[in-house]
C-alpha positions as CSV (number, residue, x, y, z in Angstrom):
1,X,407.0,163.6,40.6
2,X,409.4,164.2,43.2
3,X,409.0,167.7,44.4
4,X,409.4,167.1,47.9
5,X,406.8,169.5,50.2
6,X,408.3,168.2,53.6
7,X,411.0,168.9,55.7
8,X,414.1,166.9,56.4
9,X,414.9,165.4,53.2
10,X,417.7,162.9,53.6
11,X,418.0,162.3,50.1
12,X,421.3,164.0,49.0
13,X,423.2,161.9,51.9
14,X,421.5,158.4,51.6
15,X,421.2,157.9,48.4
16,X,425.3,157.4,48.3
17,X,424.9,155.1,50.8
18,X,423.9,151.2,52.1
19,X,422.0,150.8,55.2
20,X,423.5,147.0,55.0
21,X,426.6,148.2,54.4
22,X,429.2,147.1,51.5
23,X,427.1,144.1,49.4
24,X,429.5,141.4,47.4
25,X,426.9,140.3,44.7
26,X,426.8,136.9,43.4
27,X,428.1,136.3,40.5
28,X,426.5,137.1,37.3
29,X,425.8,133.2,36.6
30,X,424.7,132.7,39.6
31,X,422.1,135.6,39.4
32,X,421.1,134.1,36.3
33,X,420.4,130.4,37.2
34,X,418.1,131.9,40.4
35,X,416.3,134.3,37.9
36,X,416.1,131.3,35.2
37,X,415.0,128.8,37.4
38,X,412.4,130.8,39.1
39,X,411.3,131.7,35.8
40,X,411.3,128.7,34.0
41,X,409.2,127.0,36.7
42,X,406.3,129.2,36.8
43,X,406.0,129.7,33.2
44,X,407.2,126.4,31.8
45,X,403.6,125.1,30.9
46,X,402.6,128.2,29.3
47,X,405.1,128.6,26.5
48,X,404.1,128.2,22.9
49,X,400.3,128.2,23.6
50,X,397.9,129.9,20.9
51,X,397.2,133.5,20.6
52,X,395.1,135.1,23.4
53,X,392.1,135.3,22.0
54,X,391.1,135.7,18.5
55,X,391.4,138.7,16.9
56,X,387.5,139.1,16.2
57,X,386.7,138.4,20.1
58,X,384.6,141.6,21.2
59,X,386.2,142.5,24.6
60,X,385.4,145.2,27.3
61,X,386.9,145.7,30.2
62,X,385.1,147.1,33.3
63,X,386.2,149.0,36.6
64,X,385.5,150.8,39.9
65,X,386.5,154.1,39.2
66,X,390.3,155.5,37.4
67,X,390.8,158.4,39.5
68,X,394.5,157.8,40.8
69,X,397.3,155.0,40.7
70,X,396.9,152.1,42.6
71,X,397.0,148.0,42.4
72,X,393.8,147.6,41.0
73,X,394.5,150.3,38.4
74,X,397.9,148.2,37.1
75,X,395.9,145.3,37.1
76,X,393.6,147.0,34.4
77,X,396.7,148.6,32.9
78,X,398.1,145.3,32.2
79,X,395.1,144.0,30.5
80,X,394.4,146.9,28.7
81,X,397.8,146.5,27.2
82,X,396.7,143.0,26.2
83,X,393.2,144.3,24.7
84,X,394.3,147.7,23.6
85,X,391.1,148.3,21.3
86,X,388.6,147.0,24.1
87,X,386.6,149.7,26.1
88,X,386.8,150.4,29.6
89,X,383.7,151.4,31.1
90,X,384.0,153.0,34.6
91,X,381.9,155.3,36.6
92,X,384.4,158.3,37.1
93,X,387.3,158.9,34.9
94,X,390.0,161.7,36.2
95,X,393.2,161.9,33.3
96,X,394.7,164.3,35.6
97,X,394.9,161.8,38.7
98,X,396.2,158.9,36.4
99,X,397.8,159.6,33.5
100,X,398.0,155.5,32.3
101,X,395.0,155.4,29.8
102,X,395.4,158.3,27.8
103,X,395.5,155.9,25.0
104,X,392.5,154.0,26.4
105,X,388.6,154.2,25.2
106,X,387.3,154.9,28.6
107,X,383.8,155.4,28.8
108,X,381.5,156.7,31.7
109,X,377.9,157.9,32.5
110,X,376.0,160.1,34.9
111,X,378.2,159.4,37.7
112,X,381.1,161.3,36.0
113,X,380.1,164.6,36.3
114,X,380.2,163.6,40.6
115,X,383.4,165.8,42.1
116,X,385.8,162.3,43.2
117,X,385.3,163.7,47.2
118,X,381.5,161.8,47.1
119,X,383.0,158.3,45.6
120,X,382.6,156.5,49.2
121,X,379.4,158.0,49.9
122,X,377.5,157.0,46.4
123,X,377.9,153.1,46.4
124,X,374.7,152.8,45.9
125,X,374.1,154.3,43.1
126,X,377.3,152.9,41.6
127,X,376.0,149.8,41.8
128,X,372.7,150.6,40.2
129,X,374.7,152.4,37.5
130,X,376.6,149.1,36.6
131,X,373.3,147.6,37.2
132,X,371.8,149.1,33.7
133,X,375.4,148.9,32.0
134,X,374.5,146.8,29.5
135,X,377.5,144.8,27.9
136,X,375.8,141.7,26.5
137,X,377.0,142.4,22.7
138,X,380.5,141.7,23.9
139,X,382.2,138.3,24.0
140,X,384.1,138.4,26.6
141,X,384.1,141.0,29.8
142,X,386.8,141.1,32.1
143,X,385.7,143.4,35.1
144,X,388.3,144.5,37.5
145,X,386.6,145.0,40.8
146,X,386.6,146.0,44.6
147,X,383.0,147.3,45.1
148,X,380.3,147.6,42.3
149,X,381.9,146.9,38.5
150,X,380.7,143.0,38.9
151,X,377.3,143.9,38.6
152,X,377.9,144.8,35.0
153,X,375.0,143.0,32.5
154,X,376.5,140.6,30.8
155,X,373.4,138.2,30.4
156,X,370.3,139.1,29.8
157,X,368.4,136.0,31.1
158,X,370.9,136.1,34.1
159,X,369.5,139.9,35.4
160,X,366.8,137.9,37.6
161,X,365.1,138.6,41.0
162,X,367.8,138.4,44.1
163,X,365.3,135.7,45.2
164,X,366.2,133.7,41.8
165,X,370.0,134.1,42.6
166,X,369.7,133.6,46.4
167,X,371.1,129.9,46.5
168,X,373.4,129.8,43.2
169,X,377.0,129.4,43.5
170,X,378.2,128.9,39.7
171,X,376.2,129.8,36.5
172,X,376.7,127.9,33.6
173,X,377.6,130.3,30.3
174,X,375.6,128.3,28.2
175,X,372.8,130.4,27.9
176,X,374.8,133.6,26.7
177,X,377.4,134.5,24.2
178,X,379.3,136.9,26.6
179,X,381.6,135.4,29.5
180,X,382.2,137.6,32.2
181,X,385.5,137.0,33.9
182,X,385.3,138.9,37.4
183,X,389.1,139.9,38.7
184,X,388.1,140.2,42.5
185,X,390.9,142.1,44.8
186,X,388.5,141.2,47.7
187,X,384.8,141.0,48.3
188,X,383.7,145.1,49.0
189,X,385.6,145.7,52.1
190,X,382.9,148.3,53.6
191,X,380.1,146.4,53.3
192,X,381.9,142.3,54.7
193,X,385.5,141.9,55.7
194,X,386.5,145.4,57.2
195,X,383.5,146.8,58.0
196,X,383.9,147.1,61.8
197,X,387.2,149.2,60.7
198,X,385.4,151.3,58.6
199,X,382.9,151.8,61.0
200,X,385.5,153.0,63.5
201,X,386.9,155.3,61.2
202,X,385.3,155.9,57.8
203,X,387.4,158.1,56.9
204,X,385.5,161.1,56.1
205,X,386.8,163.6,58.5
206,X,384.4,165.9,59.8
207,X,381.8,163.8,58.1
208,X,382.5,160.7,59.8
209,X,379.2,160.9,62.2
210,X,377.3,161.2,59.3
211,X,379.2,158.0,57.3
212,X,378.7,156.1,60.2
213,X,375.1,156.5,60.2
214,X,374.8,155.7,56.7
215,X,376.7,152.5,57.1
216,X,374.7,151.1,59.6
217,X,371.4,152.7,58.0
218,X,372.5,150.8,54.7
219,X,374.7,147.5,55.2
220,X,372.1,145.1,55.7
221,X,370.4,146.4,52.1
222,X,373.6,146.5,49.8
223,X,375.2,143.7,51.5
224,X,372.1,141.7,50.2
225,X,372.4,143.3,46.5
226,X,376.2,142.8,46.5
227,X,375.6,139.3,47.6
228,X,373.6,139.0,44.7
229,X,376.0,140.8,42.2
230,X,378.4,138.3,43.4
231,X,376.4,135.9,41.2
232,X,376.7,137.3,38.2
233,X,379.7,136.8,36.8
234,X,381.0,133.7,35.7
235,X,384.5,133.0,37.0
236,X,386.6,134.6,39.4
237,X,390.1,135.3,39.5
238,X,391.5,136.9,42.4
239,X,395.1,138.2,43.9
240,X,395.7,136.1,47.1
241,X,395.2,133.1,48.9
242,X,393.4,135.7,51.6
243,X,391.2,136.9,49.1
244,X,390.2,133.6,47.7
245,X,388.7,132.6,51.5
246,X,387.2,136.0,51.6
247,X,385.2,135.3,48.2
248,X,384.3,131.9,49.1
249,X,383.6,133.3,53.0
250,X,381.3,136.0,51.5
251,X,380.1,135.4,47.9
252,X,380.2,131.3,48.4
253,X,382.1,131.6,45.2
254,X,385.2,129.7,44.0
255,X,387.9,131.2,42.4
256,X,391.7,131.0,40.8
257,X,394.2,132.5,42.4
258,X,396.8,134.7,39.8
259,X,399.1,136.9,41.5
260,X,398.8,140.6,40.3
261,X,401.5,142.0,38.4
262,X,404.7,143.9,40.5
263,X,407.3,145.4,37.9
264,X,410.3,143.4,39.2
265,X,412.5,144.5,36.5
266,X,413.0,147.8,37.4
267,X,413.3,147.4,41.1
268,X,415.0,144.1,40.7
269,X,418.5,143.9,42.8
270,X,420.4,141.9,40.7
271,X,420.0,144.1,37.6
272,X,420.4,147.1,39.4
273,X,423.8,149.3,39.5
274,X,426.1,149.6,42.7
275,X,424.7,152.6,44.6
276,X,426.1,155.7,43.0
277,X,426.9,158.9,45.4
278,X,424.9,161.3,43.9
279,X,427.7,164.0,44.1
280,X,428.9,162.6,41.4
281,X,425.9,162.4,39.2
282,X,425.2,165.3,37.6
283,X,421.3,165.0,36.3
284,X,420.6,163.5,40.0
285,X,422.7,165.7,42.0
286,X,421.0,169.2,40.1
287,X,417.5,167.6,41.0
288,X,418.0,166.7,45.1
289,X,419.8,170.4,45.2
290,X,416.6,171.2,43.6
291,X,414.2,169.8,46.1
292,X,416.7,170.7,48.5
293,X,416.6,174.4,48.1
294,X,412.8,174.2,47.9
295,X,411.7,172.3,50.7
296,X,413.9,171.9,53.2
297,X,413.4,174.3,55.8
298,X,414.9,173.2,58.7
299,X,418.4,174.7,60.2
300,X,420.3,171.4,61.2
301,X,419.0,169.4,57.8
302,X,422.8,168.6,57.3
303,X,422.7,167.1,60.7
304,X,419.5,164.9,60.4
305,X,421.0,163.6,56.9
306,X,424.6,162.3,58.4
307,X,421.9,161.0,61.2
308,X,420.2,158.7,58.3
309,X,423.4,157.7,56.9
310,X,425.1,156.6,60.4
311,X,422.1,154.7,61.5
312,X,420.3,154.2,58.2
313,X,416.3,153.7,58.1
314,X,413.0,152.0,57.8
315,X,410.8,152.6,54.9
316,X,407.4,152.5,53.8
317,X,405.6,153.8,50.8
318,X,401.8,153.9,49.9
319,X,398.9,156.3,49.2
320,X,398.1,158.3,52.7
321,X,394.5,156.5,53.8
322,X,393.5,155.2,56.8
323,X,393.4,151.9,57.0
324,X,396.9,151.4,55.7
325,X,397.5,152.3,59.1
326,X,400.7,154.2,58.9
327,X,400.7,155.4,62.4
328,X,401.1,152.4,63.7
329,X,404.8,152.6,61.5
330,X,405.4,156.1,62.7
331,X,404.3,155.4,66.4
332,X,406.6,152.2,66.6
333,X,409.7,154.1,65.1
334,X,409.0,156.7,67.3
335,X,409.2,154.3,69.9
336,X,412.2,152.5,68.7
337,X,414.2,155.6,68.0
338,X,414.5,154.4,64.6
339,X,414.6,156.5,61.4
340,X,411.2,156.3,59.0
341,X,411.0,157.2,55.6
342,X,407.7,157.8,54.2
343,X,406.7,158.4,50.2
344,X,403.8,159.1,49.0
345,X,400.8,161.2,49.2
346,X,396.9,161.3,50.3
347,X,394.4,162.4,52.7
348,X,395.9,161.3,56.0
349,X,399.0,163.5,54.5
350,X,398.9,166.1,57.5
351,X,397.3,164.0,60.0
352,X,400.4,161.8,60.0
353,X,402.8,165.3,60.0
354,X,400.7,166.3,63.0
355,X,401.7,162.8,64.6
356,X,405.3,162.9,63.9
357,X,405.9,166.7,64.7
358,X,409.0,167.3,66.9
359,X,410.7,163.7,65.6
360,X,413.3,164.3,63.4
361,X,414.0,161.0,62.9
362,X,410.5,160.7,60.9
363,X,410.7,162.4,57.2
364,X,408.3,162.6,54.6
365,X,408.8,162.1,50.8
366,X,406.5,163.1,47.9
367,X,406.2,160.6,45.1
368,X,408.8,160.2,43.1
369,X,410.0,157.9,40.0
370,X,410.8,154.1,39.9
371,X,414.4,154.4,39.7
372,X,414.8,156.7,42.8
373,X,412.4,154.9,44.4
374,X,414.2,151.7,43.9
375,X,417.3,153.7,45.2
376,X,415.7,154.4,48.6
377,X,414.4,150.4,48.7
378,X,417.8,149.6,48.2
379,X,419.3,151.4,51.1
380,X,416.7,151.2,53.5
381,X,417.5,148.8,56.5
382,X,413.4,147.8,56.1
383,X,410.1,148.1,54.8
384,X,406.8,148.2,57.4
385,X,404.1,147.2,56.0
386,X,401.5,147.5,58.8
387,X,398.1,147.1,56.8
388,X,396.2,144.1,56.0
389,X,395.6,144.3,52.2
390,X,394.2,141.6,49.9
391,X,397.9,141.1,48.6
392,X,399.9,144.7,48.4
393,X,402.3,145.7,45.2
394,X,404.4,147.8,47.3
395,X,406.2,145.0,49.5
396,X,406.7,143.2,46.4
397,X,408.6,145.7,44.9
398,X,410.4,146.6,47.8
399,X,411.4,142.9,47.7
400,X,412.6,143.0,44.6
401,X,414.6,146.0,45.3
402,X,416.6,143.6,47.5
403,X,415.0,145.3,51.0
404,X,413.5,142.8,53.8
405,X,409.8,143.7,54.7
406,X,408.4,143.6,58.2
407,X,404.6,142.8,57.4
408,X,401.4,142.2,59.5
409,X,400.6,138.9,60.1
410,X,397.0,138.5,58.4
411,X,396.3,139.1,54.2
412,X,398.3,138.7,51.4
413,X,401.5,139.2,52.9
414,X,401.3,135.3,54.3
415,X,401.6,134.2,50.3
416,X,405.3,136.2,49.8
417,X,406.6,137.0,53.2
418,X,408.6,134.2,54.6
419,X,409.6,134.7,58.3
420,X,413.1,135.0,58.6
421,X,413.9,134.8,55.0
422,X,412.9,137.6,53.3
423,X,411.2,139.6,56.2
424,X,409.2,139.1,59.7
425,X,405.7,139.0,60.5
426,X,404.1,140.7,63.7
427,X,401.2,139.2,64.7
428,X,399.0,142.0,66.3
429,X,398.1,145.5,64.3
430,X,399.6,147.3,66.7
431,X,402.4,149.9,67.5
432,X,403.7,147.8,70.3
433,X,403.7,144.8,68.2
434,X,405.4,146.5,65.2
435,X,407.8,147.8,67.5
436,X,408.9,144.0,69.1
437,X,409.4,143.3,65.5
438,X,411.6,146.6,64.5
439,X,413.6,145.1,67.7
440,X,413.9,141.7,67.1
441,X,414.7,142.6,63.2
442,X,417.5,144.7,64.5
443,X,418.9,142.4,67.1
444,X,419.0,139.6,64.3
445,X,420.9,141.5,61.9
446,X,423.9,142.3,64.1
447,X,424.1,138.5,65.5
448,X,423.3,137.4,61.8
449,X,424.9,140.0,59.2
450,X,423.9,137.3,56.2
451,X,420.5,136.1,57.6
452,X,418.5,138.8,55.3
453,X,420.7,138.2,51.4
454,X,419.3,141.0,49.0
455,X,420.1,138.7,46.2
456,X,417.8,135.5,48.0
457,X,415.2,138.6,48.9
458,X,415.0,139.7,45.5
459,X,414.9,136.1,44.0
460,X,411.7,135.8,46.4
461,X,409.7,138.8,44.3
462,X,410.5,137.0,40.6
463,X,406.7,135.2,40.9
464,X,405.1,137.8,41.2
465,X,406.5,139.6,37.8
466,X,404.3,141.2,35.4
467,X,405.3,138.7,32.2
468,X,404.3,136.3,34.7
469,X,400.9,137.6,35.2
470,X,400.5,138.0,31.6
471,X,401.1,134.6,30.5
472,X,398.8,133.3,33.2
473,X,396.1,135.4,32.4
474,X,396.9,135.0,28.7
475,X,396.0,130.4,29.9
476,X,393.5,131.7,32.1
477,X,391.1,133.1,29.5
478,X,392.3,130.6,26.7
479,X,390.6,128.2,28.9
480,X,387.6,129.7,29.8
481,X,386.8,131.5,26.4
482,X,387.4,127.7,24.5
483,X,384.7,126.6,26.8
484,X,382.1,128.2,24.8
């Protein structure tokens, strides 16, 4: 996974070195009390509790679409670890784009045999096709959802008029064996809270005259049938404080707030190794010479690596779309004269080339593993994180890995960003904004070497682990399923 197609690869250079310069850890007790006590406090009440559910519980599990990686997608990974025999019923299933659920029953209709290129113009139809996906002879139904999977059946006397549901804000499960547990990243983004965005730039390309029109042709319809869906399940569990205004803002619906789950372990700081110089590595040092030889292209790439190892870098990583608005991190490093390192893939791939053609002090990075991504978090001065997302995985990690993030001020970021802590916030989406913030980040660290400690950093990502998620979950639907 880390064949890297871009020029001016740094890796064989930085990976041997820290942007922070030498690190004296803390000592191993001392890592251990911060991991403990964070620990212990956000799992104390769960410990010893009964079994999940019970082992004749009929499950299914529901989702958007499983076409490539993604938060959502670990969300659903995670639970399908903790109901490995339930179903997951989808409307497009590509193996090839995520490799997670080979294991998995995953079962789809009609809308499968759709190439994945149409999945933002047919939301309509998805959401008549989990309209007539009937899972009422399960017990429980745990849909994972952005857009349509919530309007799953899971009631047959609950399927009524959208004058019926018009004014309902809860529905009692009384009436049906099967409770449907909704996990809701965020009310559908194109139809309520980013729809002027998406309006401005759908996305499509060539095609965006023609999304545009369609948007406006059908909001007002499928906002109406999504507010409706939105009554269906239910309970709702959601990622972020932002998301649980968002649901109550546009669904008048209540609902529990349980972080998703970020794989601390691996990226954590404190359990991680001293930086090694890959010279001296042998797997490593055979697989950058690799990539090396294959992609860089450029005469003076020697030159641009001691660059990033003198001045060290910003980093960012995150599929290639739009509105994560990674211009805004090029632009403001472009403006800052600061070195940017960005991994990861997607449509906006060449776009953001285009932008950052001429600027060797921009470099691109296909995806690669956990442990050398957790490398580059380690070493990297920074990470932007210039979208507003429901709650984002990425920054998490990159706390975890020890590395300060610089985050917009609106979303999820408010519930694990604190300002001068563990990062900064800037308060407008902006490249000017972002840049202030590169500044002021800068100018902080050489009058206050200590102010950003990778150790306190990474002790800021423990909540947020994946055991963590699991046992809440694990209380979560105790509860609710005993209710029956």
């Amino acid at each position: 996974m880390s064949d890297d197609k871009q020029a001016g690869n740094p890796r064989k250079a930085v990976l041997g070195w820290s942007a922070r310069g030498p690190q004296k850890p803390s000592t191993s007790e001392a890592r251990a009390r911060i991991i403990g006590d964070v620990r212990d406090r956000t799992t104390k009440h769960l410990r010893d509790e009964p079994a999940c559910a019970p082992s004749d519980l009929k499950v299914a599990l529901a989702c958007d679409w499983l076409i490539n990686f993604g938060g959502a997608e670990k969300v659903l990974l995670e639970l399908h670890q903790m109901f490995p025999s339930a179903p997951i019923y989808t409307s497009k299933y590509d193996p090839k784009g995520i490799t997670w659920f080979k294991d998995a029953d995953v079962r789809t209709g009609y809308l499968q045999h759709f190439p994945n290129c149409l999945r933002k113009f047919i939301g309509p139809i998805r959401a008549r096709y989990f309209k007539k996906l009937d899972l009422t002879d399960y017990d429980l139904v745990i849909s994972v959802t952005g857009a349509e999977a919530k309007y799953v059946k899971t009631h047959k006397d609950k399927i009524k008029t959208e004058q019926n549901l018009k004014n309902r804000t809860e529905i009692s499960t009384s009436r049906g064996k099967t409770t449907h547990i909704c996990f809701c990243h965020v009310p559908t983004q194109y139809y309520w809270g980013l729809y002027d965005q998406y309006l401005k730039d759908p996305g499509f390309g060539l095609l965006n005259p023609l999304a545009r029109l369609g948007l406006k042709l059908f909001v007002k319809p499928m906002r109406k049938k999504d507010y409706a869906a939105a009554k269906l399940p239910d309970y709702y569990i959601t990622i972020s404080n932002y998301a649980k205004q968002e649901i109550k803002r546009f669904y008048k619906r209540e609902a529990t707030v349980i972080y998703p789950p970020v794989d601390t372990k691996t990226f954590m700081w404190e359990n991680s190794s001293p930086v090694e110089n890959l010279s001296q590595n042998k797997v490593g040092k055979s697989q950058i010479n690799k990539n090396h030889n294959k992609t860089i292209k450029m005469s003076n790439s020697q030159i641009l690596e001691q660059d990033f190892c003198s001045d060290g870098y910003f980093i960012t990583t995150s599929r290639m779309v739009n509105w994560k608005r990674l211009d805004l991190a090029i632009a403001a490093c472009i403006k800052t004269h600061q070195n940017l390192v960005l991994i990861g893939d997607g449509p906006e791939l060449r776009k953001l080339q285009s932008m950052a053609k001429g600027h060797d002090n921009i470099v691109f990075l296909s995806k690669m593993d956990k442990d050398e991504l957790k490398t580059y978090l380690k070493n990297a001065k920074g990470y932007l994180f210039p979208s507003q997302e429901p709650f984002g995985i990425a920054p998490v990690e990159a706390l975890a890995a020890g590395c300060p993030v610089l985050a917009y001020k609106k979303g999820g970021a408010l519930d694990y960003i604190k300002d001068g802590e563990n990062g900064l916030f800037f308060d407008h989406q902006t490249a000017d904004s972002l840049a202030s913030c590169i500044n002021r980040f800068c100018d902080l660290r050489k009058t206050s070497p200590k102010v950003f400690s990778p150790s306190k950093i990474s002790a800021t990502a423990l909540p947020y682990d994946t055991e963590i998620f699991k046992a809440k979950m694990k209380e979560y639907i105790d509860e609710k399923i005993g209710v029956r």
